[in-house]
Gaussian input, Z-matrix of N, CA and C with variables (Angstrom, degrees):
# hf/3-21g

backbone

0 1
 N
 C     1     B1
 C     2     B2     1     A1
 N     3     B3     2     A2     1     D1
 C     4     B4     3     A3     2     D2
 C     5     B5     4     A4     3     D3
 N     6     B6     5     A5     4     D4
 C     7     B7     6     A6     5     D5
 C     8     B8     7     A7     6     D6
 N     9     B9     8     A8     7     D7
 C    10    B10     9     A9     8     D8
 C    11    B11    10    A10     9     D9
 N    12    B12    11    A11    10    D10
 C    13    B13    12    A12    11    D11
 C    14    B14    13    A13    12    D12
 N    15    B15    14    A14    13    D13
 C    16    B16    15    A15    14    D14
 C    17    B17    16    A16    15    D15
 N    18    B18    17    A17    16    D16
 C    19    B19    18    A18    17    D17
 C    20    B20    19    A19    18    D18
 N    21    B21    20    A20    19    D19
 C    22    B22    21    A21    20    D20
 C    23    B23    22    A22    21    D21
 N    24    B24    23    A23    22    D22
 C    25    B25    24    A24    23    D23
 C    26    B26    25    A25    24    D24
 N    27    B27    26    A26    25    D25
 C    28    B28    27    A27    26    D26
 C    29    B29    28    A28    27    D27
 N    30    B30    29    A29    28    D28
 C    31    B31    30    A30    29    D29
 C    32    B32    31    A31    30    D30
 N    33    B33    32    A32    31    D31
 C    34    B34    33    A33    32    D32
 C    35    B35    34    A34    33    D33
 N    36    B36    35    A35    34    D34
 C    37    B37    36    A36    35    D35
 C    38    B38    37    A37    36    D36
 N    39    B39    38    A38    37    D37
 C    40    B40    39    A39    38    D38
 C    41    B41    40    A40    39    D39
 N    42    B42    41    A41    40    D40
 C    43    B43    42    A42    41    D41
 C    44    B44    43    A43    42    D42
 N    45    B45    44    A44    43    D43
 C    46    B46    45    A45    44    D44
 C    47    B47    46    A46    45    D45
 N    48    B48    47    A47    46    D46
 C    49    B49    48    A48    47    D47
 C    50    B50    49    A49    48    D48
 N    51    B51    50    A50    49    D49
 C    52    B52    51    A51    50    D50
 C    53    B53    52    A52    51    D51
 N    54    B54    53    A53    52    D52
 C    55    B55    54    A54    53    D53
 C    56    B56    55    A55    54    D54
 N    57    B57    56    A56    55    D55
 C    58    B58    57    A57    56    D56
 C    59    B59    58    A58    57    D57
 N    60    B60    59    A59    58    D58
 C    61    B61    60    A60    59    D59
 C    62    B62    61    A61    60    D60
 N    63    B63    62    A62    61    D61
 C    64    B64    63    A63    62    D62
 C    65    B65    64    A64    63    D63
 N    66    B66    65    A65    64    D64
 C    67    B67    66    A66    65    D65
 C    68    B68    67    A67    66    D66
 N    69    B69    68    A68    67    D67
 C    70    B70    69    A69    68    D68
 C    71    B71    70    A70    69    D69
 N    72    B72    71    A71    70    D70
 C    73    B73    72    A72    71    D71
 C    74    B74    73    A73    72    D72
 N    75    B75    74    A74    73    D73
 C    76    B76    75    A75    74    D74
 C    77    B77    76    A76    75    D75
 N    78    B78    77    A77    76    D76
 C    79    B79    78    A78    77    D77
 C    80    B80    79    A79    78    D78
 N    81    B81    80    A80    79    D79
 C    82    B82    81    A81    80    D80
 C    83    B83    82    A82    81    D81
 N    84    B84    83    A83    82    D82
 C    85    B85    84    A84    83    D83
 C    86    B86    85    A85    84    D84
 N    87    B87    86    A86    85    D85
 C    88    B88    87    A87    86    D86
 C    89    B89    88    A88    87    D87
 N    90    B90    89    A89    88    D88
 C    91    B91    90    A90    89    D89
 C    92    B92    91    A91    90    D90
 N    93    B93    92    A92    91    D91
 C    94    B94    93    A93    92    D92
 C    95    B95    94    A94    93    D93
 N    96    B96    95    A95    94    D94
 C    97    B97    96    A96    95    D95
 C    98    B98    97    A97    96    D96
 N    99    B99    98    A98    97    D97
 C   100   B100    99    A99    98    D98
 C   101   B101   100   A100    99    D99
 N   102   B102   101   A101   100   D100
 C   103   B103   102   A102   101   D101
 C   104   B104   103   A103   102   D102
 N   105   B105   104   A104   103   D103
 C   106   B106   105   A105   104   D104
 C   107   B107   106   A106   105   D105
 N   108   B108   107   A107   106   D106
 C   109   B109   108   A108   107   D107
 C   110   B110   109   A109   108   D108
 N   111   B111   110   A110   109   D109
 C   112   B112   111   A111   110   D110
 C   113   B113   112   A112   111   D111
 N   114   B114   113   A113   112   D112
 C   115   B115   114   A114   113   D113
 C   116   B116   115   A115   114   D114
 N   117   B117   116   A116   115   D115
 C   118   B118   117   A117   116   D116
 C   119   B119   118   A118   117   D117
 N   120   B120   119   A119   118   D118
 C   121   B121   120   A120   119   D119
 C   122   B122   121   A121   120   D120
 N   123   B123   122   A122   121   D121
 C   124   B124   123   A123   122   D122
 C   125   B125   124   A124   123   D123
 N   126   B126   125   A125   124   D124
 C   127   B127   126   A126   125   D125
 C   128   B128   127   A127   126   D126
 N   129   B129   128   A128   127   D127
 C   130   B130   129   A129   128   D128
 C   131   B131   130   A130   129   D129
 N   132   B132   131   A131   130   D130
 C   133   B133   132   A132   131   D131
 C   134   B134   133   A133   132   D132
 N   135   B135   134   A134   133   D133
 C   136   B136   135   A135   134   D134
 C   137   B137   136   A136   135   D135
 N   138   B138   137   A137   136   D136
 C   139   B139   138   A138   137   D137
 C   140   B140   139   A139   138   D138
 N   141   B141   140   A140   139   D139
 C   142   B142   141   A141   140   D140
 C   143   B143   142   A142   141   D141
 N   144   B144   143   A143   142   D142
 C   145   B145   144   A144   143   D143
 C   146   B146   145   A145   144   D144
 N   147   B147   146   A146   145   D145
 C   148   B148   147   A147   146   D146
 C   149   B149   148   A148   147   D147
 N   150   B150   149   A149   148   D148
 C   151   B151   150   A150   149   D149
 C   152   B152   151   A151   150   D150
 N   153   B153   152   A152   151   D151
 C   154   B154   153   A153   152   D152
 C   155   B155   154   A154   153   D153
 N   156   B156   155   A155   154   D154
 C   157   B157   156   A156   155   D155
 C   158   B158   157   A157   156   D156
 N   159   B159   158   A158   157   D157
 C   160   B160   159   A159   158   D158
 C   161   B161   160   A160   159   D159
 N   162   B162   161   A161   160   D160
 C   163   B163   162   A162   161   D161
 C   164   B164   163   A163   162   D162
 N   165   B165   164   A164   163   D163
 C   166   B166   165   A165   164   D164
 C   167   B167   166   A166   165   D165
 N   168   B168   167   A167   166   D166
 C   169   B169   168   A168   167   D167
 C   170   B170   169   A169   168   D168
 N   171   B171   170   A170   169   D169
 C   172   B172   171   A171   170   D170
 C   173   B173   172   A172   171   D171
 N   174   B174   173   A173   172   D172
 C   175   B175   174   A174   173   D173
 C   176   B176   175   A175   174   D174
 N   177   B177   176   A176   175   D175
 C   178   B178   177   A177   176   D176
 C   179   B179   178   A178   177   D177
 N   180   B180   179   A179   178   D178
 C   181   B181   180   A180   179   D179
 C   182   B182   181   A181   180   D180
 N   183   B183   182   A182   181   D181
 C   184   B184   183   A183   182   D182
 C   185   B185   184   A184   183   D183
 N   186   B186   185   A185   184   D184
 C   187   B187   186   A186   185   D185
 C   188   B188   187   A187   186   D186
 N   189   B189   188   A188   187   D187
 C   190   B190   189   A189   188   D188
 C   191   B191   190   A190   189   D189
 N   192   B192   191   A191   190   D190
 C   193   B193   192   A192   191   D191
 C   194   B194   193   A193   192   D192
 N   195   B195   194   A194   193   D193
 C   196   B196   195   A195   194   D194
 C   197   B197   196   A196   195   D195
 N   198   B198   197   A197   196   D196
 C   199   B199   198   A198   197   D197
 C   200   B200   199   A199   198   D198
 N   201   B201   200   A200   199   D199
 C   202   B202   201   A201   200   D200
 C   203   B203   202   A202   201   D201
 N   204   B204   203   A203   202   D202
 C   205   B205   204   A204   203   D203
 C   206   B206   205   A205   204   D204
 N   207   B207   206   A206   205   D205
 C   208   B208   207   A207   206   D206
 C   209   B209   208   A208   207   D207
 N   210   B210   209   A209   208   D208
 C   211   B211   210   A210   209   D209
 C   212   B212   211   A211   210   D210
 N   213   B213   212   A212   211   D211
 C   214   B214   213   A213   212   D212
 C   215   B215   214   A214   213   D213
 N   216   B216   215   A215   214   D214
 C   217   B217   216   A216   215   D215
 C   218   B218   217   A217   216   D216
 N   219   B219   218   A218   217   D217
 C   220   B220   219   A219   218   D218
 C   221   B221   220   A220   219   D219
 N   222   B222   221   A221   220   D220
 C   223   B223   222   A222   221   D221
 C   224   B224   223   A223   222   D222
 N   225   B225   224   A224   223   D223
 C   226   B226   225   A225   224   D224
 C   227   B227   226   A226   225   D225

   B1=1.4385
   B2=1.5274
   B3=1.4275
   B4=1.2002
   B5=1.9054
   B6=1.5751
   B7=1.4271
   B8=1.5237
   B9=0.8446
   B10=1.4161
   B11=1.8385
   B12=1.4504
   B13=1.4289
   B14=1.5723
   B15=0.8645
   B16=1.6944
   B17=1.6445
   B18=1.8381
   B19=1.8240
   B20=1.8270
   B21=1.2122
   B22=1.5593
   B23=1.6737
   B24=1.2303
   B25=1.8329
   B26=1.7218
   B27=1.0646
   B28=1.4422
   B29=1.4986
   B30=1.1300
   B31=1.8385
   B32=1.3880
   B33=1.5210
   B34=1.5444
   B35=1.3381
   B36=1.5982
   B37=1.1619
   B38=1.3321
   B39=1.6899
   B40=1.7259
   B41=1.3926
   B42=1.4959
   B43=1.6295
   B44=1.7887
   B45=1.4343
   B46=1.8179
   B47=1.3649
   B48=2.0162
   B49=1.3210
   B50=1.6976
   B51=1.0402
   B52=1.8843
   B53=1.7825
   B54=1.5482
   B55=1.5077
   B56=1.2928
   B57=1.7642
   B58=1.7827
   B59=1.5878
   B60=1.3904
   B61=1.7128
   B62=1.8151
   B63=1.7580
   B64=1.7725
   B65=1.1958
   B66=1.2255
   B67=1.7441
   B68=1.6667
   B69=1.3150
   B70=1.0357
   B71=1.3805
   B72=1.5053
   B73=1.6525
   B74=1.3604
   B75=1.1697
   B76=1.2653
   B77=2.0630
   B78=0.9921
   B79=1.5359
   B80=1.5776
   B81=1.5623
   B82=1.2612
   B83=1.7106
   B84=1.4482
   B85=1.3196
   B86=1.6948
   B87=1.3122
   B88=1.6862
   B89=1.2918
   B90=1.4171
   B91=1.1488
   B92=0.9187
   B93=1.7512
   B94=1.3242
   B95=1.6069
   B96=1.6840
   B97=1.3900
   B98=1.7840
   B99=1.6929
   B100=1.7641
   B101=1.5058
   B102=1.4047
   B103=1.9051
   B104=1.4902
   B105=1.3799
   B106=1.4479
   B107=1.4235
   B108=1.4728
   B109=1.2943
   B110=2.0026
   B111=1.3592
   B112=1.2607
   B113=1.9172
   B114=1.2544
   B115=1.5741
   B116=1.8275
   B117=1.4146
   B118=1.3391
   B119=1.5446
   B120=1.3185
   B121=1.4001
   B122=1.4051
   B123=1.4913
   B124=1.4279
   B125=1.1356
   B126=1.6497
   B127=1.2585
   B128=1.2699
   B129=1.8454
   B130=1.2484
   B131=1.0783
   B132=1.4442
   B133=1.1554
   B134=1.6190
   B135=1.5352
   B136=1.8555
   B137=1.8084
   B138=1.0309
   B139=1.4028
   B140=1.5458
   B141=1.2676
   B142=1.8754
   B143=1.5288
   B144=1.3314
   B145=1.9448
   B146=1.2820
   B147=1.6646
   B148=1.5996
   B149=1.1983
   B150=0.8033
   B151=1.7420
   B152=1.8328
   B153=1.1057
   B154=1.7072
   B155=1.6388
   B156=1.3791
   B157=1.5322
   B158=1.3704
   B159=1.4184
   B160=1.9994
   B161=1.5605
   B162=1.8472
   B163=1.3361
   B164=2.2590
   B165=1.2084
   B166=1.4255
   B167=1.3804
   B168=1.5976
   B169=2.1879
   B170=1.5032
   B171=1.4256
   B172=0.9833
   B173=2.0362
   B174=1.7643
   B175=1.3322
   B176=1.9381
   B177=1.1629
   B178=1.2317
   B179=1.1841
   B180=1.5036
   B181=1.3697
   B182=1.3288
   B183=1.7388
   B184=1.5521
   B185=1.5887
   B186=1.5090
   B187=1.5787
   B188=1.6080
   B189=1.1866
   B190=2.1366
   B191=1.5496
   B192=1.7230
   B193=1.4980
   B194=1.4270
   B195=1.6561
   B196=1.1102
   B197=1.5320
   B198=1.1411
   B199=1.7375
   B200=1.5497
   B201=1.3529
   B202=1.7547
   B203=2.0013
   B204=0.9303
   B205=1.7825
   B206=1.7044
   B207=1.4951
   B208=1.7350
   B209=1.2063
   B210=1.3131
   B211=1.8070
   B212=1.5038
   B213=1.0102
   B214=1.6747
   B215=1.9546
   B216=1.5132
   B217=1.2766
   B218=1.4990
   B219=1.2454
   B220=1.2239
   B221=2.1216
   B222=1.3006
   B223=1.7411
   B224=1.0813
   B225=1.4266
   B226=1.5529
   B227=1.6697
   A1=108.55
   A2=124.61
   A3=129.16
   A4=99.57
   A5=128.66
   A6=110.37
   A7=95.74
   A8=110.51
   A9=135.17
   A10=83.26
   A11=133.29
   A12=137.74
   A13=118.34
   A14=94.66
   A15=94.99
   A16=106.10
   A17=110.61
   A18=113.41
   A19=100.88
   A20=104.95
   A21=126.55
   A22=101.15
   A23=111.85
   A24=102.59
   A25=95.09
   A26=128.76
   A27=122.23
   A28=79.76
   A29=115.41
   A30=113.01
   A31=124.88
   A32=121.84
   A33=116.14
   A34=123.44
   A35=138.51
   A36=125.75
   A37=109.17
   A38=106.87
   A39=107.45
   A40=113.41
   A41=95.71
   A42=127.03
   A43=106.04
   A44=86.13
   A45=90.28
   A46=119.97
   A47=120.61
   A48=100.07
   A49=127.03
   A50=101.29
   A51=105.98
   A52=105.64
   A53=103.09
   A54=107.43
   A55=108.35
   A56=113.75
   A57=111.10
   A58=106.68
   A59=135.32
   A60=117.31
   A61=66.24
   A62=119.59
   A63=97.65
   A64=122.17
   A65=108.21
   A66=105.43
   A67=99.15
   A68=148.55
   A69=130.74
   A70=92.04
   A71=139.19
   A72=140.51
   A73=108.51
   A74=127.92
   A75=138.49
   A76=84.13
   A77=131.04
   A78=129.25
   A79=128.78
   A80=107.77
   A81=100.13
   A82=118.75
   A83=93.05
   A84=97.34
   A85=130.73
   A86=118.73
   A87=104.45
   A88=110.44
   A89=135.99
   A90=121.26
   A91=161.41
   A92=107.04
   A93=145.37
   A94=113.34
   A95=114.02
   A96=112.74
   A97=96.95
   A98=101.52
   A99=114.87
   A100=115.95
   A101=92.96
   A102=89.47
   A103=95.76
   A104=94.27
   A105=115.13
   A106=110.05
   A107=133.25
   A108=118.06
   A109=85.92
   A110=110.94
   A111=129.38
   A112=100.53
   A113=106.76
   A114=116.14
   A115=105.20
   A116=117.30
   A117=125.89
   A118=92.91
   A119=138.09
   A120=111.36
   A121=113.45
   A122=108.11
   A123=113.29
   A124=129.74
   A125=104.86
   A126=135.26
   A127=120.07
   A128=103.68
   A129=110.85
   A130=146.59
   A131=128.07
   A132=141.79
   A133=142.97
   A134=82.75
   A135=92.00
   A136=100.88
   A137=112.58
   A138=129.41
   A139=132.35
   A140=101.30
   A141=96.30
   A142=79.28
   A143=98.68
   A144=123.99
   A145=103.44
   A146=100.68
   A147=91.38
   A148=112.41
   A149=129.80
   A150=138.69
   A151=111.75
   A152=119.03
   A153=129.56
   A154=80.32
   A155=106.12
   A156=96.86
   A157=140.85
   A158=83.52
   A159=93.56
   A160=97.28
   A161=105.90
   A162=100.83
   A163=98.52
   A164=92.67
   A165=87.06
   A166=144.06
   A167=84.56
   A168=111.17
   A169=107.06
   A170=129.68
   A171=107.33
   A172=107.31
   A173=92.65
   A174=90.94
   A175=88.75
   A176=131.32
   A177=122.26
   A178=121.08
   A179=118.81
   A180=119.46
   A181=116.12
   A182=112.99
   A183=104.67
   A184=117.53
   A185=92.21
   A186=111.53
   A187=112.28
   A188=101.20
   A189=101.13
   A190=92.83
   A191=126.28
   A192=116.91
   A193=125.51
   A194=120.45
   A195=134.51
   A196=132.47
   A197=119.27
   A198=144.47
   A199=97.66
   A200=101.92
   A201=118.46
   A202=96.80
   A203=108.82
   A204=107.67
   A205=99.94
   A206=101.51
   A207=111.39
   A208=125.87
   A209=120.73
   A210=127.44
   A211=101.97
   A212=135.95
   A213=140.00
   A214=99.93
   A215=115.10
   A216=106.24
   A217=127.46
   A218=149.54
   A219=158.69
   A220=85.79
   A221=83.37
   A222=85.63
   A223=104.70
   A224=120.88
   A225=130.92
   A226=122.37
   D1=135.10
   D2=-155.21
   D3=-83.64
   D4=152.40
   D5=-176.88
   D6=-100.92
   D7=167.46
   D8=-141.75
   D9=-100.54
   D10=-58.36
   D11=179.72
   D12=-108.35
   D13=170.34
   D14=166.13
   D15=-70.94
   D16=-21.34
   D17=-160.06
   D18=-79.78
   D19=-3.17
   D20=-173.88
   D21=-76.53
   D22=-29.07
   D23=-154.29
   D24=-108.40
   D25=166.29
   D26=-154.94
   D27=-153.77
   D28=100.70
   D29=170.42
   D30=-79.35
   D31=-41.57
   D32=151.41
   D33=-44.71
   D34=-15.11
   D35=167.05
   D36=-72.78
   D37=-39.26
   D38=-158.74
   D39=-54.47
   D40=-46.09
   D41=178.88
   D42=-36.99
   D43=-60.60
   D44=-175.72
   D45=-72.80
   D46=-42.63
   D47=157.93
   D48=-43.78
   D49=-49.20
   D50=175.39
   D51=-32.76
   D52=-77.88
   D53=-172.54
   D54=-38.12
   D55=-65.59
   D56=-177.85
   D57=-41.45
   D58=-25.75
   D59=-138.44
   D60=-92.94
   D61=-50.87
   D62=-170.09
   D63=-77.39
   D64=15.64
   D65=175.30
   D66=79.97
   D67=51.33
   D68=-146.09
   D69=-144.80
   D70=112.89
   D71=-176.66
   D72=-65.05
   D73=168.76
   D74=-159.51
   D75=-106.26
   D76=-42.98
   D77=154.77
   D78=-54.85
   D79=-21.49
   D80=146.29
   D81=-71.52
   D82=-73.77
   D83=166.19
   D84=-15.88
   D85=-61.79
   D86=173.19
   D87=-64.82
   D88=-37.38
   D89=160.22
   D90=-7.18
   D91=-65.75
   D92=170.54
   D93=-75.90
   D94=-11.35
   D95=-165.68
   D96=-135.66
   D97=23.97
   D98=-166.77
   D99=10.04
   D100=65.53
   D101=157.52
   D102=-151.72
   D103=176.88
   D104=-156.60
   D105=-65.24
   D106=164.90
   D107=-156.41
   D108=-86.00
   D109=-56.77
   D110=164.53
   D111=-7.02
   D112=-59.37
   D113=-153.62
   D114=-89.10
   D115=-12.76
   D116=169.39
   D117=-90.64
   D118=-43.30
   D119=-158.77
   D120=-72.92
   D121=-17.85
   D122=175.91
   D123=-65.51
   D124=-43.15
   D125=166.52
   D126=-31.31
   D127=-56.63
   D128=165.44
   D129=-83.51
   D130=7.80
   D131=129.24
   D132=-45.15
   D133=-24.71
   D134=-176.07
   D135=-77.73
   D136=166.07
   D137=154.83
   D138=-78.37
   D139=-3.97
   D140=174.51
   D141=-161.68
   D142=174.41
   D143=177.33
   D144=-145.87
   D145=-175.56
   D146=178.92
   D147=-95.36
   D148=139.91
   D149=-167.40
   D150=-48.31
   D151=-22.24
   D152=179.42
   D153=-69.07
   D154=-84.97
   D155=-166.71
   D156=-46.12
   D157=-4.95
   D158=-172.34
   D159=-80.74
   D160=-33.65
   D161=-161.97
   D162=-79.59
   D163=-22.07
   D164=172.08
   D165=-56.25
   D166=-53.30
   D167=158.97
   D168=-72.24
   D169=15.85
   D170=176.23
   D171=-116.03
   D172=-26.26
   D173=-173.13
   D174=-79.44
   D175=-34.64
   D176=-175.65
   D177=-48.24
   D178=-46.34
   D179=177.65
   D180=-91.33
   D181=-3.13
   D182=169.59
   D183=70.42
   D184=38.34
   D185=-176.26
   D186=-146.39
   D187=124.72
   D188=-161.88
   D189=-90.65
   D190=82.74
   D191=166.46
   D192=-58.24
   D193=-23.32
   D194=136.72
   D195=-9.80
   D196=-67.29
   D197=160.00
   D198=-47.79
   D199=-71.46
   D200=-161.39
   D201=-57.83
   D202=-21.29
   D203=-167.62
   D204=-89.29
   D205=-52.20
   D206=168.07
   D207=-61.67
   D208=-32.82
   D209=151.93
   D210=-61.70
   D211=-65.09
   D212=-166.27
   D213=-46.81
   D214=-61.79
   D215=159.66
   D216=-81.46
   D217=21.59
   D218=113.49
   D219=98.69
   D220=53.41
   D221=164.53
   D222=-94.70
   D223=125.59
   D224=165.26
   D225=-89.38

């Protein structure tokens, strides 16, 4: 079902379903994106990021959240 705002989509969840679906720790994870484990869990709590990093966690995990956010609001 398409969200109605951008205040609808929660990107720290997407982020974390992603990691759980590859089996991928949240200690890998800060790792791979060098920040503190402390400073990713927060991260992932918020509802938006800054868009550099989205595009970063996205080529890292080899997942376009980009697409998935523009499908979610049904921009054509």
């Amino acid at each position: 079902m398409p969200a109605n705002n951008i205040e609808d989509i929660h990107i720290g969840q997407m982020i974390r379903a992603e990691l759980k679906a590859q089996g991928r720790t949240m200690k890998w994870f800060s790792e791979a994106i060098h920040r503190d484990y402390s400073v990713v869990h927060k991260m992932l709590k918020r509802e938006s990021i800054d868009l550099a990093m989205l595009v970063r966690i996205s080529k890292l995990l080899n997942h376009d959240f980009l697409r998935d956010i523009s499908e979610a609001m049904a921009i054509t």
